[in-house]
N, C-alpha and C positions, 0 to 999 in steps of 0.2 A: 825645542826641548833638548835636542840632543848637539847642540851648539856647542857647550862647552867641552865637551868629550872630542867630537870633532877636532875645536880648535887645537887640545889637548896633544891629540895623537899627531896631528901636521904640523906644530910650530913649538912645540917641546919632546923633548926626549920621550921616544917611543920604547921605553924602560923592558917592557916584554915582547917588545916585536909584532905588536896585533898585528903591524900591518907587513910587514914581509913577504906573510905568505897570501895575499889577499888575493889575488892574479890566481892562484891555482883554487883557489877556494872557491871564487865565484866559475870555473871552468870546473870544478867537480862536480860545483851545484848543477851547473846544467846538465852536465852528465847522467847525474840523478833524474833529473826533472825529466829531461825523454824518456828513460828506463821506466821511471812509475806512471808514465802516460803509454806504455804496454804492461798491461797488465799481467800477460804470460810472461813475459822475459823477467818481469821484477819478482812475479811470484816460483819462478823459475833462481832466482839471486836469492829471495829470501831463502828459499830451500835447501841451498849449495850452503849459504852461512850458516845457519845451525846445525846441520851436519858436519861442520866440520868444527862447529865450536867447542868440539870437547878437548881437541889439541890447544887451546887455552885457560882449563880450569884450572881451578886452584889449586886441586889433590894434584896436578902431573906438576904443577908448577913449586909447591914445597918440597917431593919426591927428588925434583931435578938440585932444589936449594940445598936438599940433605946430602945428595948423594955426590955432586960437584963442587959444592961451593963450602958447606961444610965437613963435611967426608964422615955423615957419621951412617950409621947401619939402623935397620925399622927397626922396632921393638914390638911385635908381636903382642898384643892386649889378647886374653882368652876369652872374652866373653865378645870380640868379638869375630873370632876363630869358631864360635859354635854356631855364629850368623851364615855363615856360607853351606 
């Protein structure tokens, strides 16, 4: 089924580079794969990554777009200033 894709990716131009990084990928997989075969270490990693997932939200991430990239100042909305 997967023959032509195959063929695809090995004997014509690999346009988006599937395969480049394929070596680190199946090396990450394993990596994965012992970690979620300990159950405390992985649930120990899930733990670590949502906690620190707020240093990737949206709101810090338009805040940084306004305030470096387009240099502009918040504008204060009052309704909702009576939320806090």
């Amino acid at each position: 089924m997967f023959a032509p894709l195959r063929e695809t990716l090995l004997t014509q131009d690999d346009h988006y580079m599937h395969l480049a990084d394929l070596t680190s990928y199946f090396e990450a997989q394993e990596k994965l794969s012992l970690l979620y075969a300990d159950p405390q270490a992985w649930a120990r990693k899930a733990i670590l990554n949502v906690t620190s997932s707020g240093k990737f939200s949206s709101d810090r991430a338009i805040a940084e777009y306004a305030s470096d990239i387009w240099k502009v100042e918040p504008c204060p909305v009052e309704y909702l200033q009576d939320l806090r």
